[in-house]
N, C-alpha and C positions, 0 to 999 in steps of 0.2 A: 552319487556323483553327478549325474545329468541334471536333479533337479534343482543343485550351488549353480550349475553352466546356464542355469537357464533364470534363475533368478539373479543373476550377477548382468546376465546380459540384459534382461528385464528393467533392472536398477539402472542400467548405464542408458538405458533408448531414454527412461523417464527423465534424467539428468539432462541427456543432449537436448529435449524437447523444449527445456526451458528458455528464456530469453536470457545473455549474455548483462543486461542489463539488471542491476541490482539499485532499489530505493534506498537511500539513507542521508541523515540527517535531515529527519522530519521535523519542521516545525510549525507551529501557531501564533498568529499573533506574533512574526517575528522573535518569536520564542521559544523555548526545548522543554520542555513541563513548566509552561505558566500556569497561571492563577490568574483566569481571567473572568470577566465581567460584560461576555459581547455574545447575546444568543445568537450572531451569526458571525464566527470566528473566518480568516482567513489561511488556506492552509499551507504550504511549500515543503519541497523536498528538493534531493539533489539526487540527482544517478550518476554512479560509477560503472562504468564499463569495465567487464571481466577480461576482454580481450582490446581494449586499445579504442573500438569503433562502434558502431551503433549507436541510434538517437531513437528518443521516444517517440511512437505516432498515439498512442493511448496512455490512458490511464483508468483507475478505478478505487474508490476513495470507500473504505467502511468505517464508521462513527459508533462505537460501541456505549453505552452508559453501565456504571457500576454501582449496583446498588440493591445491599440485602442479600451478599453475596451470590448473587447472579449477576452476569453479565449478557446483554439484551443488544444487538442491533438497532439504530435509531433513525440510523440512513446510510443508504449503500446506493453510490452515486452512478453504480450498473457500468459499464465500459466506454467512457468518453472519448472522440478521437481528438487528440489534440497533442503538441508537441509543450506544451507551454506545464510548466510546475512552479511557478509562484505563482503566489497569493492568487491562488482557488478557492472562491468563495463555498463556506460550508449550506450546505440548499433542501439542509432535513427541516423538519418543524423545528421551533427555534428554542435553543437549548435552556436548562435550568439552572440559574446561577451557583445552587448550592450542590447540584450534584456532580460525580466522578465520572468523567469520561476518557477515553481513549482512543485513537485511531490508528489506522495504516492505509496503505496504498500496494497496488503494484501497478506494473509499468508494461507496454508493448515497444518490439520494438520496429524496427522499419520490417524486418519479415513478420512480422505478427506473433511474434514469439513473446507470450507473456511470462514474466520473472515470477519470482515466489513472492508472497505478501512481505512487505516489508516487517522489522520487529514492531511493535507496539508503541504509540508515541502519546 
């Protein structure tokens, strides 16, 4: 019985810790799964707040590549402080037109409280 009391309470601090701030509708290129043709795409998202309030001071962008079923890291643009989420220039070595890629972000928010990665875009 103490060690459900102690993993629940466990579960609930990791939950609180998070940021209120959630990324979604990620796009490229003005786009939601394009099909582009630009080794250095533009990225945007939009945040929802969980509770009403908060605004981003950070961000952090990861650019995965898919290929030979592996999935590889290409560039991981490390914790930027900034409020701004349109068109964020993509700043890894510049991409390959014929291969699969995907990304995500997460967000900080005015307490420093970073969200969970966004789904995959």
């Amino acid at each position: 019985m103490r060690i459900k009391g102690f993993i629940l309470l466990l579960s609930s601090l990791l939950f609180m810790s998070f940021s209120k701030l959630a990324p979604t509708d990620l796009s490229c290129e003005h786009q939601q799964q394009p099909l582009i043709d630009n080794s250095t795409p533009q990225l945007s998202w939009k945040n929802i707040s969980k509770d009403g309030g908060g605004k981003q001071s950070a961000y952090r962008i990861r650019v995965v590549k898919h290929e030979g079923g592996k999935s590889v890291v290409v560039w991981d643009s490390g914790k930027v402080i900034s409020d701004k989420s349109l068109y964020i220039p993509y700043g890894g070595k510049p991409l390959i037109s014929s291969c699969d890629y995907s990304w995500q972000v997460k967000v900080w928010d005015s307490n420093n409280k970073a969200s969970q990665w966004s789904d995959m875009a």
